[in-house]
DODRENBA-82706 format. One record per residue: chain; z, y, x of N, C-alpha, C in turn. Coordinates in steps of 0.02 Angstrom, whole numbers, always signed. Each point is the difference from the previous one (the first is absolute). Example, Ala and Ser with C-alpha at 12.3 -4.5 7.8 and 13.67 -1.06 7.14 Angstrom:
BEGIN
R/chaine/nZ/nY/nX/caZ/caY/caX/cZ/cY/cX
R/A/+390/-284/+660/+0/+59/-45/+0/+60/+45;
R/A/-36/+53/-18/+3/+59/+42/+37/+55/-39;
END
This chain:
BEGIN
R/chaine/nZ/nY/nX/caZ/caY/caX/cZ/cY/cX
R/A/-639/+200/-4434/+69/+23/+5/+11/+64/-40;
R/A/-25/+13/-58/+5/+40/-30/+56/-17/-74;
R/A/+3/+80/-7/+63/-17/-58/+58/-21/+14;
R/A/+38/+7/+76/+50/-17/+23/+10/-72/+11;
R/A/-37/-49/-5/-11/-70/+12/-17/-10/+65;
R/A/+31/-58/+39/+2/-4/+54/-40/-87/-21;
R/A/-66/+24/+24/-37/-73/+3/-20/-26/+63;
R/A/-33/-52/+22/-34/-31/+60/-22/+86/+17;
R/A/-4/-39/+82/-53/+56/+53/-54/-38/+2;
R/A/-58/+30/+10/-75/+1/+10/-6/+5/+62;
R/A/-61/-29/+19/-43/+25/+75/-10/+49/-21;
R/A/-17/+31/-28/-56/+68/-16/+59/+47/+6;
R/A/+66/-7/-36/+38/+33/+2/+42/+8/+78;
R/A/+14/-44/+48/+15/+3/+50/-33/+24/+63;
R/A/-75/-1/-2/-57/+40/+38/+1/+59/-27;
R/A/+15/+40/-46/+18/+48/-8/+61/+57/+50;
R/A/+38/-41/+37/+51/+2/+31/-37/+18/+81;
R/A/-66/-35/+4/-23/-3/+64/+2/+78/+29;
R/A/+20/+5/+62/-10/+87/+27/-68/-6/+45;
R/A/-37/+62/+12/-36/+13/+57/-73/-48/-20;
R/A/-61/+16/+45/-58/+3/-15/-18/-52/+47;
R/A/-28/-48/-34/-5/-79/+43/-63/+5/+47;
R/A/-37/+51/-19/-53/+21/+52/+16/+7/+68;
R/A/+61/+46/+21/+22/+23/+47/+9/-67/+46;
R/A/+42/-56/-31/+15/-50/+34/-73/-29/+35;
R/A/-59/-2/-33/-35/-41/+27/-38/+44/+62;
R/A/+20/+79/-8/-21/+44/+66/+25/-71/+73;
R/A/+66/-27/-10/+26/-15/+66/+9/-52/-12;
R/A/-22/-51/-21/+4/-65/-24/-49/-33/-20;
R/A/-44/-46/+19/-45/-47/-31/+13/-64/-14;
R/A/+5/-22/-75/+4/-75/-9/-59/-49/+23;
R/A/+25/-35/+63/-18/-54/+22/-23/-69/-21;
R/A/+63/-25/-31/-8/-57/-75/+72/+23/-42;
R/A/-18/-35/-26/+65/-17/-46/-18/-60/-56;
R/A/+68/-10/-45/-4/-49/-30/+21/-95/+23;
R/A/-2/+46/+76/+20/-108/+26/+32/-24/-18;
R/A/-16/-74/-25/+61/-30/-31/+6/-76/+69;
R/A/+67/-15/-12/+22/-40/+20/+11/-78/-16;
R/A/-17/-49/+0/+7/-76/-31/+57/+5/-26;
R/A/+4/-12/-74/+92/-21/-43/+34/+59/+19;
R/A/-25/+61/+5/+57/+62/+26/-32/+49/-79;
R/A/+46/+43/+5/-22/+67/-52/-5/+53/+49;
R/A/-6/+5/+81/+2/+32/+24/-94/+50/+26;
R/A/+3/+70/-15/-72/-12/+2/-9/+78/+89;
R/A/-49/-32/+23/+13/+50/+57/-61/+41/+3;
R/A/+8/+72/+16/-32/+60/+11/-7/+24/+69;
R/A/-53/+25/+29/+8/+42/+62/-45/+53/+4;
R/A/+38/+43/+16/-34/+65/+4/-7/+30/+64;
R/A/-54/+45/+34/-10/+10/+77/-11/+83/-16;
R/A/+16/+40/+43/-24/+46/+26/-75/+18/-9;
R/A/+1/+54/-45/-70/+30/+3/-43/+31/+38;
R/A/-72/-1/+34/-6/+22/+45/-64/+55/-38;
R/A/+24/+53/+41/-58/+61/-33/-52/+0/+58;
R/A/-62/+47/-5/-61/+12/+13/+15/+10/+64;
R/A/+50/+8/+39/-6/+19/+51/+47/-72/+49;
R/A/-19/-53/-39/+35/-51/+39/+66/-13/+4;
R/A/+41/+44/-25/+78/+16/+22/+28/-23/-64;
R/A/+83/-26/+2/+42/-40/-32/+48/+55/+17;
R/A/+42/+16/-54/+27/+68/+18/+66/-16/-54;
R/A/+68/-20/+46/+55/-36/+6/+39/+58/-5;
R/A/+12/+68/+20/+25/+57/-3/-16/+24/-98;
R/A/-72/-4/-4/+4/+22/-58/+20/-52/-78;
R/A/-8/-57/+28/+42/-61/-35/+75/+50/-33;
R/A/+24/-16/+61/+77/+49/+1/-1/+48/-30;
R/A/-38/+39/-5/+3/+67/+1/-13/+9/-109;
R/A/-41/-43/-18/+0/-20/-66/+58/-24/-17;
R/A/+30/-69/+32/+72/-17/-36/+50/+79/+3;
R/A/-2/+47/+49/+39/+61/-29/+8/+20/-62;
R/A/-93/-9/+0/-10/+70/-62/+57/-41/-80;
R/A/-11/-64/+9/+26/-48/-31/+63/+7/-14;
R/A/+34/+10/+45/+97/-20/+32/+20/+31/-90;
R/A/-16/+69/-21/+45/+0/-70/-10/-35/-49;
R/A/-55/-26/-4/-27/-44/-58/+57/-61/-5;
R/A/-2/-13/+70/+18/-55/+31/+89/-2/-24;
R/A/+24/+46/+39/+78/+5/+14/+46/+33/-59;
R/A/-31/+53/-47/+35/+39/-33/-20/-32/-84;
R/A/+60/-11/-38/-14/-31/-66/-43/+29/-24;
R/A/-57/-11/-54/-45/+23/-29/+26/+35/-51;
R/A/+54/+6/-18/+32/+63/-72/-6/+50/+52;
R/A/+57/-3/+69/+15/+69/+38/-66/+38/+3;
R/A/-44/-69/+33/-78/+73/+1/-34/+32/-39;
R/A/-5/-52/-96/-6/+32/-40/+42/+63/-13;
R/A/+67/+3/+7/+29/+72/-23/-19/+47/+63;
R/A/-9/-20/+58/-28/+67/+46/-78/+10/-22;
R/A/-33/-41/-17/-72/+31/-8/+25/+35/-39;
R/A/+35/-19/-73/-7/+54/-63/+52/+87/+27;
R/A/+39/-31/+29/+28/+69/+32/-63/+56/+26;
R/A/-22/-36/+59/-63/+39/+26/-37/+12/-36;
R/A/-46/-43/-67/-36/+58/-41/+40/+58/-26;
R/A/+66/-10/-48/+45/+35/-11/-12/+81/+34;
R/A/+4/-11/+53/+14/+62/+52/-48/+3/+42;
R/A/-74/-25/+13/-54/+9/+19/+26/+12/+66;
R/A/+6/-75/+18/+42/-8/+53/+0/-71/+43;
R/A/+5/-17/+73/-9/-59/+32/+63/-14/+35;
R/A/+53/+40/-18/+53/-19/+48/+22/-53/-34;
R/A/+12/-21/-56/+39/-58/-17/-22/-72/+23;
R/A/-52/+2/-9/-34/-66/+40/-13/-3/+68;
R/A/+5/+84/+50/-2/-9/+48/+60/-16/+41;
R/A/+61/+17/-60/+54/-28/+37/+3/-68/-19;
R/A/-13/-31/-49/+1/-70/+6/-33/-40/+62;
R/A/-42/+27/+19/-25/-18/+66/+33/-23/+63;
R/A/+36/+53/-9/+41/+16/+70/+48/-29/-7;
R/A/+41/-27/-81/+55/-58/+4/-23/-66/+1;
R/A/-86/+4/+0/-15/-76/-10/-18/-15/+80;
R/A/-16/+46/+46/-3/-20/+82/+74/+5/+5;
R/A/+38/+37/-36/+71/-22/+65/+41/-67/-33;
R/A/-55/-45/-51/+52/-59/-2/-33/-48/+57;
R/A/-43/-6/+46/-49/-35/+58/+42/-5/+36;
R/A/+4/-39/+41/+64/-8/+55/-89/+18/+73;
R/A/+45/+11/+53/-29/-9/+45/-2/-36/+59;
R/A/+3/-57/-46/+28/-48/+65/-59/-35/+10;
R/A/-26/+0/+79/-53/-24/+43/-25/-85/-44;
R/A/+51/-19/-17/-12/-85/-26/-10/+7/-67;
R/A/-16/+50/-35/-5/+26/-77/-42/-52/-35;
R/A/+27/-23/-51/-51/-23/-46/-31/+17/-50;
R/A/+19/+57/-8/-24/+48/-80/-73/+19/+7;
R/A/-23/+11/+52/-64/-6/+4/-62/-75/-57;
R/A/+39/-39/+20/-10/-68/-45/+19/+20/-33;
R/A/+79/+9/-36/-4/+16/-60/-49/+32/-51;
R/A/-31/+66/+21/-19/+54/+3/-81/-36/-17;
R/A/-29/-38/+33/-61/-59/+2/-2/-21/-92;
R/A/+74/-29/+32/+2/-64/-82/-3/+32/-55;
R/A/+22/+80/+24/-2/+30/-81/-68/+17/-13;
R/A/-38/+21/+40/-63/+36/-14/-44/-63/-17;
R/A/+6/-49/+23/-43/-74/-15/+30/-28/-61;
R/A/+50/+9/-18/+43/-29/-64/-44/+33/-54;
R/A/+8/+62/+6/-26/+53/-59/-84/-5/-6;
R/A/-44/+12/+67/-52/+6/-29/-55/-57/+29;
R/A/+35/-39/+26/-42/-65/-8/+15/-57/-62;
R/A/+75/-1/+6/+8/-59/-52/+41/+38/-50;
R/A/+10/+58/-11/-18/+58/-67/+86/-30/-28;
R/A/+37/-10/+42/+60/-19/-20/+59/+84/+22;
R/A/+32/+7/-58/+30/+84/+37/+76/-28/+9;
R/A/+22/+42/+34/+60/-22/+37/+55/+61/-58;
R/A/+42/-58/-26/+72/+7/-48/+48/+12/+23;
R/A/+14/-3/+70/+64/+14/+22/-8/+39/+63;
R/A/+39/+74/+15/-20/+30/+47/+88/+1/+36;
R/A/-23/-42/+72/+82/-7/+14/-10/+30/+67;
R/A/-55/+42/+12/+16/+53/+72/+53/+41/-37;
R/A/+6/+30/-60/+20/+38/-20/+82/-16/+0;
R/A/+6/-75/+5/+82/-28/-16/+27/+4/+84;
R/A/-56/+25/+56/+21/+0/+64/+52/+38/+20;
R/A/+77/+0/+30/+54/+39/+26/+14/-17/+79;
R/A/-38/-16/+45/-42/+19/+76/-52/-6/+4;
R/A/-47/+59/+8/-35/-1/+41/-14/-56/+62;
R/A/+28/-22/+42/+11/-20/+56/-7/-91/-1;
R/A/-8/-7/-85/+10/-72/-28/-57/+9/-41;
R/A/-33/-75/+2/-39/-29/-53/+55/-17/-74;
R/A/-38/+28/-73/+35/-35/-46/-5/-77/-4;
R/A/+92/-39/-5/-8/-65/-21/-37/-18/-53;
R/A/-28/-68/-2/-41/-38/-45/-57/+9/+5;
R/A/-49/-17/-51/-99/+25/+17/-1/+14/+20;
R/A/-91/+35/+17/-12/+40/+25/-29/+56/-49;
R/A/+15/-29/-80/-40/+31/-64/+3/-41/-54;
R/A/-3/+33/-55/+29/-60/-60/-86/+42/-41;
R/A/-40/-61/-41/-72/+34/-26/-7/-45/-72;
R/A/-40/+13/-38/+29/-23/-47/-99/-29/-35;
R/A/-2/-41/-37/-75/-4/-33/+31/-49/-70;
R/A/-61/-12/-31/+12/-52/-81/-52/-7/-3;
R/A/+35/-85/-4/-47/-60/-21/-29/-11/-52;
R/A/-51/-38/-3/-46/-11/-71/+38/-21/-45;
R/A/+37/-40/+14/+76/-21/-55/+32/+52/-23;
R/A/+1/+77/+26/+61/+35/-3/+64/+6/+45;
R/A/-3/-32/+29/+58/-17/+28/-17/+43/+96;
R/A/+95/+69/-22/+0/+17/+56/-4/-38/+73;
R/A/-54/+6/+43/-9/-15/+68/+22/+56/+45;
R/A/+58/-17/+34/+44/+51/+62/-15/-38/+57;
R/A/-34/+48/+35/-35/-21/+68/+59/+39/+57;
R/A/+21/-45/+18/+62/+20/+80/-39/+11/+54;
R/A/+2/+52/+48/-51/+18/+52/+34/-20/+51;
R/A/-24/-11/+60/+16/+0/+77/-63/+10/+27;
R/A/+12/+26/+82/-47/+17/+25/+40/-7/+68;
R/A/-35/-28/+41/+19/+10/+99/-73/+12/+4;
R/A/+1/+38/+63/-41/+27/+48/+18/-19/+78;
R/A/-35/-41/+31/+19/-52/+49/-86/+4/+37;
R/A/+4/-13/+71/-28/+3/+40/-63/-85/-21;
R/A/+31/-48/+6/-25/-55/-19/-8/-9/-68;
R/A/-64/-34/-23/-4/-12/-82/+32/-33/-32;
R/A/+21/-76/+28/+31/-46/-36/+72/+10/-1;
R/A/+24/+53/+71/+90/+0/-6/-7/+59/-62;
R/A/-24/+34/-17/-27/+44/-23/+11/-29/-90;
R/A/-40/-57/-23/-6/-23/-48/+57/-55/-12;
R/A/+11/-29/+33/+69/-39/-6/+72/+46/-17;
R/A/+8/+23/+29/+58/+54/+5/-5/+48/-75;
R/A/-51/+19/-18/-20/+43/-49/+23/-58/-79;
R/A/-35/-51/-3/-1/-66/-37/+82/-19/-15;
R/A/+29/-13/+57/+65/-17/+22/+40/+47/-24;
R/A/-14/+80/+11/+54/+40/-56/-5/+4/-58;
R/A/-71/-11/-46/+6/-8/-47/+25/-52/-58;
R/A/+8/-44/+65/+16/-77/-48/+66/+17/-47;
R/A/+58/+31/+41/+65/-14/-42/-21/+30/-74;
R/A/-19/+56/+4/-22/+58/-57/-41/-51/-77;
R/A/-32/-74/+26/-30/-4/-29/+37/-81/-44;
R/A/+32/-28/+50/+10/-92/+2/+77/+17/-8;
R/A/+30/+41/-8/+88/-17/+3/+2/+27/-74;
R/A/+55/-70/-20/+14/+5/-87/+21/+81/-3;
R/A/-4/+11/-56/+29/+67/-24/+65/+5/-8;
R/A/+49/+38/+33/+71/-16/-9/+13/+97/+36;
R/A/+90/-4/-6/+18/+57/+13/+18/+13/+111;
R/A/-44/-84/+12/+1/+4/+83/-75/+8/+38;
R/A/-54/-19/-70/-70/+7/+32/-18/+61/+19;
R/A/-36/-17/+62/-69/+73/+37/-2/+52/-48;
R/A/-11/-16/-50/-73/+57/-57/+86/+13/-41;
R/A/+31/-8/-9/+69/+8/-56/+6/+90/+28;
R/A/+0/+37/+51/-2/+76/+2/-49/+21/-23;
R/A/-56/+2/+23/-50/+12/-47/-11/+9/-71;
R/A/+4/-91/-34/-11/+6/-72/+88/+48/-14;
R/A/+28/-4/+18/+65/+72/-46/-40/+56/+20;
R/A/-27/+25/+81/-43/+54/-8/-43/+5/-70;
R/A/-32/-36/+0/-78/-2/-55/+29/+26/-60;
R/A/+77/-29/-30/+43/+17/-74/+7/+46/+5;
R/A/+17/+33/+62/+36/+87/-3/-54/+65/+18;
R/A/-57/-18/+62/-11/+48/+17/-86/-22/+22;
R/A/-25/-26/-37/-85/-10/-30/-34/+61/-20;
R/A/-36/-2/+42/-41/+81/-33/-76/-3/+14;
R/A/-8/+7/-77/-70/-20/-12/-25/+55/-22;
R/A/+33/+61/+27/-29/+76/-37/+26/+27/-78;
R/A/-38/-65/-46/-14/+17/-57/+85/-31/-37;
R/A/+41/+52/-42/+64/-54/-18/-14/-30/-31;
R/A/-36/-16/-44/-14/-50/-71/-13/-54/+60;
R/A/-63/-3/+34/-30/-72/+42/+43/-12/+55;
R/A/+51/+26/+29/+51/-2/+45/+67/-36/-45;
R/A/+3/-8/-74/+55/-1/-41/-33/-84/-30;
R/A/-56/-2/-4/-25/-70/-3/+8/-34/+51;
R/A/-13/+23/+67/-5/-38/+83/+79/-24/-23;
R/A/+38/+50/+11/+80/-49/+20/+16/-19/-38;
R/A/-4/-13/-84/+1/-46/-45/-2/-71/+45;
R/A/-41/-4/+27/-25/-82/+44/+49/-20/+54;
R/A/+58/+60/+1/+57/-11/+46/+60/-4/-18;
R/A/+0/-5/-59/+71/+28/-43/+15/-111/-26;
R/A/+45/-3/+39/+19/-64/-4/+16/-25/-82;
R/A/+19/+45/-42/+6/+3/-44/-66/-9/-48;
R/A/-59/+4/+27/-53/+14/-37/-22/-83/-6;
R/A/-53/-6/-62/-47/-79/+36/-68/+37/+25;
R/A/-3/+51/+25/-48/+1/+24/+4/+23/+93;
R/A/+61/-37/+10/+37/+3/+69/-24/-83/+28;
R/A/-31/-41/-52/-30/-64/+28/-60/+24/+6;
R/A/-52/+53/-12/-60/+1/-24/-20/+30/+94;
R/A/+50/-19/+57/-41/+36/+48/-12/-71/+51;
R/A/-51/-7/+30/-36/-33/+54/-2/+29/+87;
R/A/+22/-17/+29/+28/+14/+74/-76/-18/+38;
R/A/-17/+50/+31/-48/-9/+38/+16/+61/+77;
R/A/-85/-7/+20/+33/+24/+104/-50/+47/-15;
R/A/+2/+63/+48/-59/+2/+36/+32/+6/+85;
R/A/-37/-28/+53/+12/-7/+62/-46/+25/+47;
R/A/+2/+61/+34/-14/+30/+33/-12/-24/+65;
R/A/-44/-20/+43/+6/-16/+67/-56/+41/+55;
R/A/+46/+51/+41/-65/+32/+38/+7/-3/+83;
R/A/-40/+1/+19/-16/-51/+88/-41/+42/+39;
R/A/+9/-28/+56/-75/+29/+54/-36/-56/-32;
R/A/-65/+48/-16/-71/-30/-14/-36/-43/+60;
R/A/+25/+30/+57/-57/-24/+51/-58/+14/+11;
R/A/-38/+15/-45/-72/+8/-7/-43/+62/+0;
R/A/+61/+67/+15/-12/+68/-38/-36/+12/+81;
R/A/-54/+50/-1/-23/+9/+89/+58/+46/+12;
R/A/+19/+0/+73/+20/+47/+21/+0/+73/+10;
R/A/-47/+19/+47/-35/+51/-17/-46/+21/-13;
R/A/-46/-63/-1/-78/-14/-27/-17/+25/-90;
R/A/-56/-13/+8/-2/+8/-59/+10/-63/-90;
R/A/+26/+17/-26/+10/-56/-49/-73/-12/-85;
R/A/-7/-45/+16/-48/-38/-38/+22/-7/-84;
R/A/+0/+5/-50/+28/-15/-51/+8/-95/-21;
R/A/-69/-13/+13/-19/-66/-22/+26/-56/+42;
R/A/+14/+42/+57/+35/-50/+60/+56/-3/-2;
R/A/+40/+54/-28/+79/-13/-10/+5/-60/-63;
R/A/-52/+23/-70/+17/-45/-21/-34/-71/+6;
R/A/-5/-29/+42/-41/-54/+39/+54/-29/+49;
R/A/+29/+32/+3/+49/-10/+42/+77/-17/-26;
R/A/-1/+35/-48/+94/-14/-43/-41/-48/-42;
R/A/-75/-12/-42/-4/-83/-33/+13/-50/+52;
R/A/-10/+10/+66/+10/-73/+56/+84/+0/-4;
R/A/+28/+40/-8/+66/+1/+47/+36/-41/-102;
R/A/-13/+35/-46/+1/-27/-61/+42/-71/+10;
R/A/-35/-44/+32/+40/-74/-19/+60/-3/+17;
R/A/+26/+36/+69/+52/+2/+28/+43/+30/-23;
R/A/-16/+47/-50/+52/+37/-44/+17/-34/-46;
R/A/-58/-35/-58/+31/-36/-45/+54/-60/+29;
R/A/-33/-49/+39/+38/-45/+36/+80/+28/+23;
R/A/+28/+74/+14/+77/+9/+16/+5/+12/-84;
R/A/-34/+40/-32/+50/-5/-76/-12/-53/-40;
R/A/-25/-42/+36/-3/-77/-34/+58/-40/+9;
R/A/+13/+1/+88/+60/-30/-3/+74/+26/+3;
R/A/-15/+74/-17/+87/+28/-34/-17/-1/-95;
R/A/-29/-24/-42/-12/+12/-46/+43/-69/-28;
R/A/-3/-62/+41/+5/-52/-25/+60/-12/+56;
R/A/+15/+43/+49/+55/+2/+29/+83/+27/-19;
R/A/-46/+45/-56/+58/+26/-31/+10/-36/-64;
R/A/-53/-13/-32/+17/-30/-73/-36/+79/-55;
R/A/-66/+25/+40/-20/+21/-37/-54/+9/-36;
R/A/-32/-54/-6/-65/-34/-18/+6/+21/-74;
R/A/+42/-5/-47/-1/+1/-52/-8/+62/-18;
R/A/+38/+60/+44/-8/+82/-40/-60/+27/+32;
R/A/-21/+59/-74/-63/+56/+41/+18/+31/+31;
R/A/-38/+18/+75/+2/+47/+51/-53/-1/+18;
R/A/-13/+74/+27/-72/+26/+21/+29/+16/+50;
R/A/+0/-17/+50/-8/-1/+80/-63/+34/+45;
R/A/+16/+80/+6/-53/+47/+38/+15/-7/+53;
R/A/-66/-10/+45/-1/-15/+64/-37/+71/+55;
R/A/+37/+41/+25/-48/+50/+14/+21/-15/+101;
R/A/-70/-12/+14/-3/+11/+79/-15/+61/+6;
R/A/+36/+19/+70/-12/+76/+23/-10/-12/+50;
R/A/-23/+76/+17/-6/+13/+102/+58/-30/+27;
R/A/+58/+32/-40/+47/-34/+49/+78/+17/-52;
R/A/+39/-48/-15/+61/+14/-16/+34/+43/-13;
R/A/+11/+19/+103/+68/+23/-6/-35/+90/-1;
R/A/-78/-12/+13/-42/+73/+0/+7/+26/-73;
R/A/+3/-46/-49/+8/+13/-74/+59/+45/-3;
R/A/+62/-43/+17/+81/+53/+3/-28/+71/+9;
R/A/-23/-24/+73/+2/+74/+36/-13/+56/-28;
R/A/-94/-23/-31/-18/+57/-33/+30/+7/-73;
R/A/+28/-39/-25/+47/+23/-73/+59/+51/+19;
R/A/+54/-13/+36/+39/+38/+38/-39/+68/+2;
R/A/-40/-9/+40/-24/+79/+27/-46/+28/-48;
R/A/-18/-23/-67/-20/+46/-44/+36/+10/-47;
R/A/+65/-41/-3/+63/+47/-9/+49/+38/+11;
R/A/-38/+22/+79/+57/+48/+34/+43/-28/+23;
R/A/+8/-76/+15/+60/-34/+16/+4/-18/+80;
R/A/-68/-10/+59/-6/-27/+40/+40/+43/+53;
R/A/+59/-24/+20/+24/+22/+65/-54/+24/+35;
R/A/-33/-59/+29/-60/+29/+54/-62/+16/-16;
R/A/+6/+35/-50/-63/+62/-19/+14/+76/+22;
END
C-alpha cells in the first residue's frame, strides 16, 4: 500500500493490528483441543479450560481480573489510544491513557445478567488464539450504559489464501447449561451470516459501520479495509461472511474446594467433548449453516453465573461487593 495505492490486505498486514501479548492469555486459559470438524459442516470447534497452577487452584477472579487489564484495548478505537500514548510520551506523562481507562469501564453496564464478560472472552480468544483482530469497536458507539449494544457481539476480520476479505461476526452467551449455551450462541449468529444482503439484513448496521468508522490504527491499512465496503468498489464482492461463536457453561468437573488436577480437567471436558459437538451439530444444520466458517469456542467454567460475578467485581461494578 505504498505510493498512495490502495491494494489487497494481507494476513501479515492485518496481525499487525493484533493488541496485547498472547502469553498472558494462556496464564488463564489452556487449549484443550481444537480444530473439530464436523461431517459436511465448515464448522470447526475449540475448547479451552481453566488453568490450574502449582497449588491446585483454578482462579476465576483472576480470569476477570485480566479481561480488565484488557477493557481499553478492547472498548476504545485504536487511533484514540494511539494519540493518548503519543500525548503521554509528549509530556512524560500517563494521564491520557489513564483516562482512557476510566471511559473504557464506564461504557460496562452493570447489570447482574451482563454479557460482556463473554464478550470480553471472544475478544481475547479472537485475537490471540485464532490471531484474528477485531475492526470494529462498537462499545465505543454505546449511548446507555444500562444497555447492551444492538447487533454482534464483535465484528474481526482475517484473509484468505485467495485474498479475499474474511469478516468474522462474533456472538457469545454465557449460560449455565452447555448446549442451551451453544444453541442460542449458533442461533444469534445465523441471521449475520444466511440473510441476503439488502438494506433490511442483521449485518446491514454494521457493514455502513465498517465504511465509516473501521479503525485499524494505521490510515493507509484502515483506507484499504473500507475500500471492501464501499458499495461502489469491486472489491466490495471480494468479502466472505464467516462466525466466531462463543459458548461458556458450568463445566461440572472443576473440584469444589478440593484440590484441582490439570490432566483430569482435561480428561474430563475430552468425555463431555461429544455432547458439545452433537448441540452445534444440530443448530449448524438447523440453521442452514453448514456451509459458512465458524470457530465455535467452547469454554466450561466453575460456574456461569460465578464468571458475571467475578467480571462485575473486578470492575468495580458488583452491587454486592
Amino acid at each position: 500500500m505504498s505510493n498512495g495505492v490502495v491494494s489487497d490486505l494481507t494476513a501479515e498486514e492485518l496481525e499487525r493490528v493484533l493488541a496485547g501479548d498472547p502469553e498472558q492469555l494462556d496464564v488463564h486459559l489452556a487449549t484443550i483441543d481444537q480444530g473439530i470438524s464436523v461431517a459436511d459442516c465448515a464448522i470447526r470447534i475449540n475448547c479451552h479450560c481453566l488453568t490450574v497452577d502449582a497449588n491446585g487452584r483454578v482462579k476465576l477472579a483472576r480470569l476477570a481480573e485480566y479481561l480488565r487489564l484488557v477493557m481499553t484495548d478492547y472498548a476504545i478505537p485504536k487511533s484514540k489510544i494511539a494519540e493518548a500514548k503519543k500525548r503521554d510520551v509528549d509530556r512524560n506523562s500517563t494521564i491520557a491513557v489513564n483516562r482512557l481507562m476510566q471511559e473504557a469501564r464506564a461504557l460496562f453496564t452493570d447489570l447482574d445478567k451482563t454479557g460482556e464478560g463473554g464478550e470480553m472472552l471472544l475478544y481475547v480468544l479472537a485475537q490471540h488464539f485464532l490471531k484474528l483482530p477485531q475492526v470494529l469497536c462498537k462499545m465505543d458507539l454505546k449511548t446507555d450504559t444500562k444497555m447492551h449494544y444492538h447487533g454482534c457481539d464483535g465484528v474481526y476480520a482475517g484473509v484468505a489464501d485467495d485474498g479475499v476479505l474474511k469478516l468474522y461476526w462474533g456472538e457469545s452467551k454465557v449460560y449455565g447449561d452447555a448446549g442451551e449455551a451453544i444453541r442460542e450462541c449458533l442461533a444469534s449468529l445465523a441471521p449475520f451470516l444466511v440473510e441476503e444482503d439488502s438494506e433490511e439484513s442483521s449485518r446491514e448496521r454494521d457493514l455502513v459501520l465498517l465504511s465509516d468508522k473501521a479503525d485499524l490504527s494505521s490510515p493507509g491499512l484502515t483506507a484499504a479495509f473500507k475500500k471492501y465496503f464501499d458499495r461502489d468498489s469491486v472489491k466490495s464482492n471480494r468479502v466472505r461472511y464467516c462466525g466466531i461463536a462463543l459458548a461458556g457453561f458450568d463445566g461440572g468437573f472443576y473440584p469444589g474446594d478440593g484440590l484441582a488436577v490439570a490432566a483430569d480437567l482435561e480428561k474430563s471436558a475430552k468425555a463431555a467433548l461429544s455432547s458439545w459437538v452433537g448441540s452445534a451439530e444440530y443448530s449448524v444444520h438447523k440453521h442452514k449453516l453448514s456451509g459458512f466458517e465458524i470457530e465455535l469456542l467452547c469454554i466450561p467454567l466453575p460456574s456461569a453465573a460465578g464468571f458475571r460475578k467475578a467480571f462485575l467485581k473486578a470492575l468495580g461494578l458488583d452491587h454486592d461487593a
